[in-house]
C-alpha positions in Angstrom: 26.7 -9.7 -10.9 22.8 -9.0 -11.1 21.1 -6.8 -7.8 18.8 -9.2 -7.8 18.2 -13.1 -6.3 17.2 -15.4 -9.2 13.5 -16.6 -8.4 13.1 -20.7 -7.4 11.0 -22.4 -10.1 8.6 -23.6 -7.1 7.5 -20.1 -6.7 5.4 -20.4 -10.0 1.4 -20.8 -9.9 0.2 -24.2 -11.6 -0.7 -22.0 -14.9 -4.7 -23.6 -15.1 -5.0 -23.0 -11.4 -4.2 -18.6 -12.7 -7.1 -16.2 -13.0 -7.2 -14.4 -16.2 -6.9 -11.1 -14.6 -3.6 -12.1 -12.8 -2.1 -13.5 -15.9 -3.0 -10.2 -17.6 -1.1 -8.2 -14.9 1.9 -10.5 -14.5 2.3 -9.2 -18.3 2.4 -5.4 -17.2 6.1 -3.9 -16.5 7.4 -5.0 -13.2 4.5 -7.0 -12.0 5.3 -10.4 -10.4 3.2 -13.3 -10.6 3.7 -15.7 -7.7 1.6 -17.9 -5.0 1.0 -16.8 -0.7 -0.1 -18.3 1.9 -4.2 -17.1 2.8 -3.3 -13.1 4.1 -4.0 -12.5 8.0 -5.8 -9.6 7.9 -4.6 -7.0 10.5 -7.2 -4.5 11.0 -5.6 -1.3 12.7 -2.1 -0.5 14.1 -2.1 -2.1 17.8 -3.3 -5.4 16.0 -0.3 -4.8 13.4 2.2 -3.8 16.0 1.5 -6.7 17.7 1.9 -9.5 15.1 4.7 -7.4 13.6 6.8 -7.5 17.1 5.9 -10.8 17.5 7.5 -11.3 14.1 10.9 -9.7 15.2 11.0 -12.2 18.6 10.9 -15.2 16.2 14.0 -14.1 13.7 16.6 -15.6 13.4 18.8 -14.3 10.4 17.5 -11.2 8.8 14.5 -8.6 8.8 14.5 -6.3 6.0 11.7 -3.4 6.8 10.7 0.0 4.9 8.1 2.2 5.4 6.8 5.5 4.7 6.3 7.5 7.8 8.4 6.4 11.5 7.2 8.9 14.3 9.1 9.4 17.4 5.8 8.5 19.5 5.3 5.8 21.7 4.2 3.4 19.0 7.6 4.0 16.9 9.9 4.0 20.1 7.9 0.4 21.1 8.2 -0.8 17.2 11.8 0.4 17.5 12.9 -1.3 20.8 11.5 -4.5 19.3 14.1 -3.9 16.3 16.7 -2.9 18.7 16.4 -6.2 20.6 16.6 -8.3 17.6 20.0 -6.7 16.5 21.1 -7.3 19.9 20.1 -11.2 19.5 22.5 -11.2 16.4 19.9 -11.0 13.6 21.0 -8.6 10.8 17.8 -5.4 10.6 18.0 -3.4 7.3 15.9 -0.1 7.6 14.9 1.8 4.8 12.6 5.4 6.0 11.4 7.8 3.1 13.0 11.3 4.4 10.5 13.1 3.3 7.7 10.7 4.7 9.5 10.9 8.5 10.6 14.7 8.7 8.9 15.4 11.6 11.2 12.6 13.2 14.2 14.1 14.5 17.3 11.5 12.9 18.5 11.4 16.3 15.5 9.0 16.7 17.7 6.4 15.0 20.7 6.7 16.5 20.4 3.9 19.1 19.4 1.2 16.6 22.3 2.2 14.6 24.9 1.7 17.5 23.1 -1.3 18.7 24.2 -3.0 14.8 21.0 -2.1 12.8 21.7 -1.1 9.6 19.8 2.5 8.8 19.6 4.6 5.5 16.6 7.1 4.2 15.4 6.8 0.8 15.1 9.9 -1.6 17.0 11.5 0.9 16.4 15.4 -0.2 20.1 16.0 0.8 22.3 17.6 -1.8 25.4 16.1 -0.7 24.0 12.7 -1.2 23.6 13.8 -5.0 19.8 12.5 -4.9 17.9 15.9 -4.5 14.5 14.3 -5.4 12.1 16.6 -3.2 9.0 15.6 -5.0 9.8 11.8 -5.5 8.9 9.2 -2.2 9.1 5.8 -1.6 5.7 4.9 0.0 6.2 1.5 0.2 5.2 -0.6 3.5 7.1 -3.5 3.2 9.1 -6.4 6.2 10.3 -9.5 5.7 11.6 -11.7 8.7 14.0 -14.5 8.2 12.6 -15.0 4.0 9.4 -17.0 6.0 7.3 -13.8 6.8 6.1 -11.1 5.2 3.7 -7.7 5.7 2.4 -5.8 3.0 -0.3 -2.8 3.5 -1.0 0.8 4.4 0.5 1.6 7.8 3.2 3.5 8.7 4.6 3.4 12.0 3.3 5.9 14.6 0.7 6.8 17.3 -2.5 7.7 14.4 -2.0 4.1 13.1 -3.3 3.0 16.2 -5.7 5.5 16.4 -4.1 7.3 19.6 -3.8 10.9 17.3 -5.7 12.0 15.3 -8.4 9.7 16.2 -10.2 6.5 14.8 -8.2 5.2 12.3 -9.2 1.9 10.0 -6.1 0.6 8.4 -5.3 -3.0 6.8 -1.6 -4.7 6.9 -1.5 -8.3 5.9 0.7 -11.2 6.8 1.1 -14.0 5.1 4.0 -16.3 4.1 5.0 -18.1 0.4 7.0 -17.9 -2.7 6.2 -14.2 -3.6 8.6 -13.0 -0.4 11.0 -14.1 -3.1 9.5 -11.2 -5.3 9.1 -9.2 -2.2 12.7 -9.4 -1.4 13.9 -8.4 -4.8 11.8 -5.3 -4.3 13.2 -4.6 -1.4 17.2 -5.1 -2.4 16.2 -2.4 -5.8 15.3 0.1 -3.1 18.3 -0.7 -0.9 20.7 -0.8 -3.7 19.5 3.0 -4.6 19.7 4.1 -1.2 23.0 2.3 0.3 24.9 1.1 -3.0 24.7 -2.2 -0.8 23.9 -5.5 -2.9 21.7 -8.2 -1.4 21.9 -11.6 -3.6 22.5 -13.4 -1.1 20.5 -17.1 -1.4 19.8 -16.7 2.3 17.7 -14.0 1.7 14.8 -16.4 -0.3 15.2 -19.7 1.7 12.8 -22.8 -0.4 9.2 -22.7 1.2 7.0 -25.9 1.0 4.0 -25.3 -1.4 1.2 -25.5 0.3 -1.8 -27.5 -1.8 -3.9 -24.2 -0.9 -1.1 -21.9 -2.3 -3.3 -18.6 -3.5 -2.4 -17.3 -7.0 -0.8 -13.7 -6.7 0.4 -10.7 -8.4 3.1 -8.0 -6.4 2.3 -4.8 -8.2 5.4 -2.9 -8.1 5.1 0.7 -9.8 7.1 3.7 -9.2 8.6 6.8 -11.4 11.7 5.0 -12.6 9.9 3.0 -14.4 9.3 3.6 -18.9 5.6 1.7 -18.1 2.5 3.5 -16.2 2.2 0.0 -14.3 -0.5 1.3 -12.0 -2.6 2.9 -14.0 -2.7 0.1 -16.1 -3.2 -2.2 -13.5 -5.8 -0.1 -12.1 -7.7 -0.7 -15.7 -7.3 -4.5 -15.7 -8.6 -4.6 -12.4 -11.7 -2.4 -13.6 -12.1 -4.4 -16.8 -11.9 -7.3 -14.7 -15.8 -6.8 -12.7 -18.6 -8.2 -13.9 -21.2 -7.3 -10.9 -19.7 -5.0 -8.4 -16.7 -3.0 -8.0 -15.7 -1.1 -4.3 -13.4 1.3 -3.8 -11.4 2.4 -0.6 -9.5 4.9 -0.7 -8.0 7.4 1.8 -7.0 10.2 -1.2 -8.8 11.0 -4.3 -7.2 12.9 -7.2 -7.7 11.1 -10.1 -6.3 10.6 -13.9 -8.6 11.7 -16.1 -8.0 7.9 -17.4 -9.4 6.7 -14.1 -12.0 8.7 -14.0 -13.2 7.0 -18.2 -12.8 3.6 -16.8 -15.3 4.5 -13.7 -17.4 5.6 -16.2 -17.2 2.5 -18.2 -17.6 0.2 -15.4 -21.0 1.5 -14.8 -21.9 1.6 -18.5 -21.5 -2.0 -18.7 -23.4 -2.7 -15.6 -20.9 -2.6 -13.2 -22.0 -1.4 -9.3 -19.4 1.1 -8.7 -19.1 2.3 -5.1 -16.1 4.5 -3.6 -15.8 5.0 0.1 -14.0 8.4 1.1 -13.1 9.6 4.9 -14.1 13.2 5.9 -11.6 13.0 8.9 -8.0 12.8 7.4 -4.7 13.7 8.1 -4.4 16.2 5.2 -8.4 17.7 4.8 -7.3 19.7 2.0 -7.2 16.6 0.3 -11.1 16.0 1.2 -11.7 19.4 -0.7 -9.7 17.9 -4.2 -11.5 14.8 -4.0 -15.0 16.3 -4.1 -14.0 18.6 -7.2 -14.8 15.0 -9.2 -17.5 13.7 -7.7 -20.4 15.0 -10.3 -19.1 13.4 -13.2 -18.6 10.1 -11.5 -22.0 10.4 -9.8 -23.8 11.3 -13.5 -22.2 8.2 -14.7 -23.6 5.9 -12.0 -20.9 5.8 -9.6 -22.0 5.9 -5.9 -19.9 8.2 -3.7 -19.7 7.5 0.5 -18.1 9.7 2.8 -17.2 8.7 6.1 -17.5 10.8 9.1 -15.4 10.4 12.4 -12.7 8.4 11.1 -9.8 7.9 9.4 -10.6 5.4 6.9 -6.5 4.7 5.1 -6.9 1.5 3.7 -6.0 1.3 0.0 -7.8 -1.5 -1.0 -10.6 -2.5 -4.3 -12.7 -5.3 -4.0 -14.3 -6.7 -7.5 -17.1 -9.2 -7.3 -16.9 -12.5 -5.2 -13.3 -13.3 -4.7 -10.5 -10.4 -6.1 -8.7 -8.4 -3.8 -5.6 -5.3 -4.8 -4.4 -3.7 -1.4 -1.2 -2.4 -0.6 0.3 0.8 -0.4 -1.2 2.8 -3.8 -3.6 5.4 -3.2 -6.0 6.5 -6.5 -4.0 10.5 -6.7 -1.4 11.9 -9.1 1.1 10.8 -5.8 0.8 6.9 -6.4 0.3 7.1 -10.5 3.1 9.0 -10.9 5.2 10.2 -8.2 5.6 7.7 -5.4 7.4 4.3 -5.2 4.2 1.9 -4.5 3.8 -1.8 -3.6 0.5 -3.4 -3.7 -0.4 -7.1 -3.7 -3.6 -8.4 -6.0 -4.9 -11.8 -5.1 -7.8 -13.7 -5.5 -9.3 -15.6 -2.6 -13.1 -15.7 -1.8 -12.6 -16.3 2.4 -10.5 -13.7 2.6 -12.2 -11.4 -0.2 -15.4 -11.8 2.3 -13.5 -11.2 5.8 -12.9 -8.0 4.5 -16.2 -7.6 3.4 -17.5 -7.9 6.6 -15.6 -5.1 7.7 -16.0 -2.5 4.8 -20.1 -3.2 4.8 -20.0 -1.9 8.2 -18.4 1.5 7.0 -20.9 1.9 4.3 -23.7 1.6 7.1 -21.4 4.6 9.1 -21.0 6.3 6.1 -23.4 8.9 4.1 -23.7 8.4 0.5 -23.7 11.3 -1.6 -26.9 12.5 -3.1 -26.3 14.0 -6.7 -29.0 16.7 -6.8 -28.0 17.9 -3.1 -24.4 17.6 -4.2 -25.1 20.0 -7.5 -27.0 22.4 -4.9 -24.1 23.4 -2.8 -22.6 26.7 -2.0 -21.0 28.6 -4.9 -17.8 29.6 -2.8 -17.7 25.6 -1.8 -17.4 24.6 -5.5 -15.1 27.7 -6.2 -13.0 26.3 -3.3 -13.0 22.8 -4.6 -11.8 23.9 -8.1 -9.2 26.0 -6.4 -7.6 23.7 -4.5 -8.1 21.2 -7.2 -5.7 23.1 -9.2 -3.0 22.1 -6.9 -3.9 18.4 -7.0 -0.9 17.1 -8.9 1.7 18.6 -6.5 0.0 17.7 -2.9 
């Protein structure tokens, strides 16, 4: 019997209504071509909290969540009572935590959603006795489903910094949205719970038929992760590169790149491409700051503008290509989400959303300073023998 639930045939685009660049990427590995509703854009964690236990009021059957990173703050504990509650109504929870991504989270902290019903299990669990000692391999995915009607796909975690309550300012993007590609969501989902639980989730409840909306948007669910034979993001990455024609804008929270990544950059701006890339200075790990910078020159010789943003977490993972593309989701541009990490990203093409989030990432570039190349080249010797340094270490952080 197959892991997986067989996909309806009403989930499938009208093939002319298709972009080229998402038919391209439905033919890399594990890619999923499908149709969503127009995305909600949830800009920061209180707005996501919010829509996300709103979600969990409304379900009836089943919410199947996963995530990265579950602090025992008062963010998780109020995300966690909303689970909690849900259970109690009689709706079957499935949680899926990275270990690795929550080890500051005492397991304790799970305890009463696990005798309330909820069924619990880390990921990658670094564990001997679980036979899955995988210390350098994490599921980063940031994925829930409510009821097969709902879905949230994004960047966020669940904790106090999401909200920017730690830290301290903190831009973030989760979207929700509805459609056939939960189907595809789903199917993520059960590959992740299978590995983790041995549990099997073909159930047909799980991807109840949706009425097409006339509207539908055309969309991709990039799935990549280190089980698979196919680099799937870094080939995705270059189809959605090869896919600009005047403008191509970067977001990006962590930036250790390929040296693949770094040639298609290049080649963007060689065929007249405007290249921008928009980096935090504030961040969680500002070691990570340091790598980054180690390839800004050759970038910046090639054309490539470089912003950094000052006083504020900026984690959305998110590229914006002309008018109308969008490819957000969970995949950051380092070694981690190229190579290491399970990642989940949506691609999408839809001009009114495409220029909501416009409206917000214009208003970073005006916070933001960009980069002057000769000042850049004029910096401290021990501050470029630092940078190297730490680069060195890139792969592994």
């Amino acid at each position: 019997m197959s892991a997986l639930l067989e996909i309806p045939e009403t989930g499938l685009p009208d093939a002319s209504t298709v972009p080229d660049l998402l038919e391209f990427l439905n033919h890399v590995d594990r890619s999923k071509l499908s149709t969503m509703s127009q995305p909600e854009l949830l800009w920061g964690g209180e707005a996501f909290y919010e829509a996300l236990l709103q979600s969990f009021e409304q379900a009836e059957d089943f919410i199947h969540m996963q995530t990265y990173v579950w602090r025992d703050d008062e963010c998780g504990s109020k995300v966690m009572e909303g689970l909690i509650q849900a259970v109690k109504r009689g709706v079957t929870v499935r949680l899926l935590i990275d270990e690795m991504g929550s080890y500051h989270t005492e397991k304790s902290f799970f305890d009463p959603f696990k005798e309330a019903g909820g069924h619990f299990s880390f990921v990658n669990t670094v564990q001997t006795r679980r036979t899955r000692f995988f210390f350098n391999l994490r599921n980063h995915r940031k994925l829930c489903l409510v009821d097969g009607k709902t879905g949230f796909v994004g960047g966020m975690n669940i904790g106090n910094e999401y909200a920017g309550k730690s830290i301290g300012p903190w831009t973030d993007l989760q979207m929700r949205f509805t459609g056939p590609i939960l189907c595809h969501l789903q199917n993520s989902f059960s590959e992740d719970w299978l590995f983790a639980t041995k549990e099997t989730l073909n159930d047909s409840r799980y991807v109840p038929l949706q009425d097409e909306s006339p509207a539908a948007v055309p969309a991709v669910m990039v799935q990549s992760g280190p089980d698979g034979r196919e680099p799937v993001y870094l080939k995705s990455f270059n189809l959605v590169c090869s896919a600009a024609r005047k403008r191509l804008d970067i977001y990006t929270p962590y930036f250790v790149p390929d040296p693949s990544i770094l040639v298609t950059l290049q080649t963007a701006c060689a065929r007249g491409v405007r290249v921008r890339m928009m980096i935090p200075t504030l961040n969680e790990h500002q070691y990570m700051v340091d790598i980054g910078r180690a390839y800004y020159e050759p970038l910046m010789d090639s054309g490539v503008e470089i912003y950094e943003l000052p006083g504020r977490v900026h984690h959305t993972k998110a590229f914006r290509v002309d008018d109308d593309l969008v490819f957000a989701g969970s995949h950051n541009l380092d070694v981690r989400s190229y190579k290491l990490n399970f990642e989940l990203s949506l691609c999408f093409q839809h001009r009114e959303t495409a220029e909501a989030m416009d409206e917000v990432f214009e208003d970073l570039f005006e916070q933001s300073e960009k980069i002057d190349p000769d000042d850049f080249e004029k910096r401290p010797l021990a501050r470029k023998l630092k940078e190297g340094g730490i680069r060195l270490f890139g792969p592994v952080l």
